[in-house]
N, C-alpha and C positions, 0 to 999 in steps of 0.2 A: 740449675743442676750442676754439680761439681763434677768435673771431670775425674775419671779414675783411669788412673796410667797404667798400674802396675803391670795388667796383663797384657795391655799396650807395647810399652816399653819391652816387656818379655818376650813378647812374641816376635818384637821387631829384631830384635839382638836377635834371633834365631834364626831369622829370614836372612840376615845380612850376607851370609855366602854365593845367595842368589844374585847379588849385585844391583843396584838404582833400586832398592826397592824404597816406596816413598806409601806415606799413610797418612787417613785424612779423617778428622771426628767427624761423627755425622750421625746426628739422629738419636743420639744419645750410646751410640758404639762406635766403630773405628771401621773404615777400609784400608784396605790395602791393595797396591799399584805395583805394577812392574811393566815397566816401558808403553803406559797409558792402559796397560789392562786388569780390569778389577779382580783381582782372583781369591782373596779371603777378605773377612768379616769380623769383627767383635760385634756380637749382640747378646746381649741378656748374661754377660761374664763368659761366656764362651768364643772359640776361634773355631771359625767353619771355614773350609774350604770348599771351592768351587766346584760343579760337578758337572759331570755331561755324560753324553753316550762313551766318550771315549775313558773314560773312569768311574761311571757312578759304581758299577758292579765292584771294583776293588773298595769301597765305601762298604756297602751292602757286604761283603763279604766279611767285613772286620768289622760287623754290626755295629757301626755308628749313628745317629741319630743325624737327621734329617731338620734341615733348621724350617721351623714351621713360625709363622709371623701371624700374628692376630690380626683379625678384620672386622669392617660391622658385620659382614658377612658370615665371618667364621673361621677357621684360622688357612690358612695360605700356604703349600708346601713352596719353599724354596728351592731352587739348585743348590744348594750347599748342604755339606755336610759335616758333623763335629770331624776335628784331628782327632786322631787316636790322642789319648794320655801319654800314651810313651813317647810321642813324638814331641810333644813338652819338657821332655826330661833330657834330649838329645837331638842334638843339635843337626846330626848327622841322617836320623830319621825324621826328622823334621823337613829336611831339605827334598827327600824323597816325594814325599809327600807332598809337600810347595810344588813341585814339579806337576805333579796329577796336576792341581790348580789349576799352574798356569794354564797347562795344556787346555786345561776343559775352557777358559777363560778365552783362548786361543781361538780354539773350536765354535763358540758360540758369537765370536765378533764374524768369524768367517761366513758362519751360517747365515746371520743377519745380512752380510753384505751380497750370498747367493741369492737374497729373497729379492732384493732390490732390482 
């Protein structure tokens, strides 16, 4: 399978004001990294960001779609959720939004390590 950068490449240029951000193919889509935590996605030509308690509702609020993953089972809601559109076109609401990300990304490593 051929790799497709384009949205790749675009989303990364976008992210760059965040700083270290670093990205990795996988699975036939793209993560994305910031200082070891995973907080956005390409899958299926779309960019999802990370979600949690401490942002899903700003997600839900600008009725975005829910990145859902097929299973044998049946399909799978994921923690993530699409970027807005607009925040593809700019740079600056892009970064806002990167932010929720990280934060939930943040949030959810912490959680894991309260359980332990």
């Amino acid at each position: 399978m051929k790799k497709d950068t384009a949205l790749s490449d675009h989303v990364f240029d976008l992210l760059a004001p965040l700083g270290g951000v670093t990205r990795r193919y996988m699975f036939g889509g793209w993560g994305f990294y910031k200082d070891g935590f995973f907080f956005a996605i390409i899958a299926d030509g779309r960019f999802y960001l990370k979600t949690g308690p401490c942002n899903v509702q700003d997600f839900l609020d600008a009725g975005l779609a829910q990145w859902t993953f097929p299973t044998d089972k049946g399909p799978m809601k994921m923690s993530y959720h699409e970027a807005p559109e607009s925040a593809l076109e700019n740079p600056h609401l892009m970064l806002t939004w990167a932010r929720k990300g990280l934060a939930a990304a943040k949030e959810a490593v912490a959680k894991k390590k309260k359980r332990k």
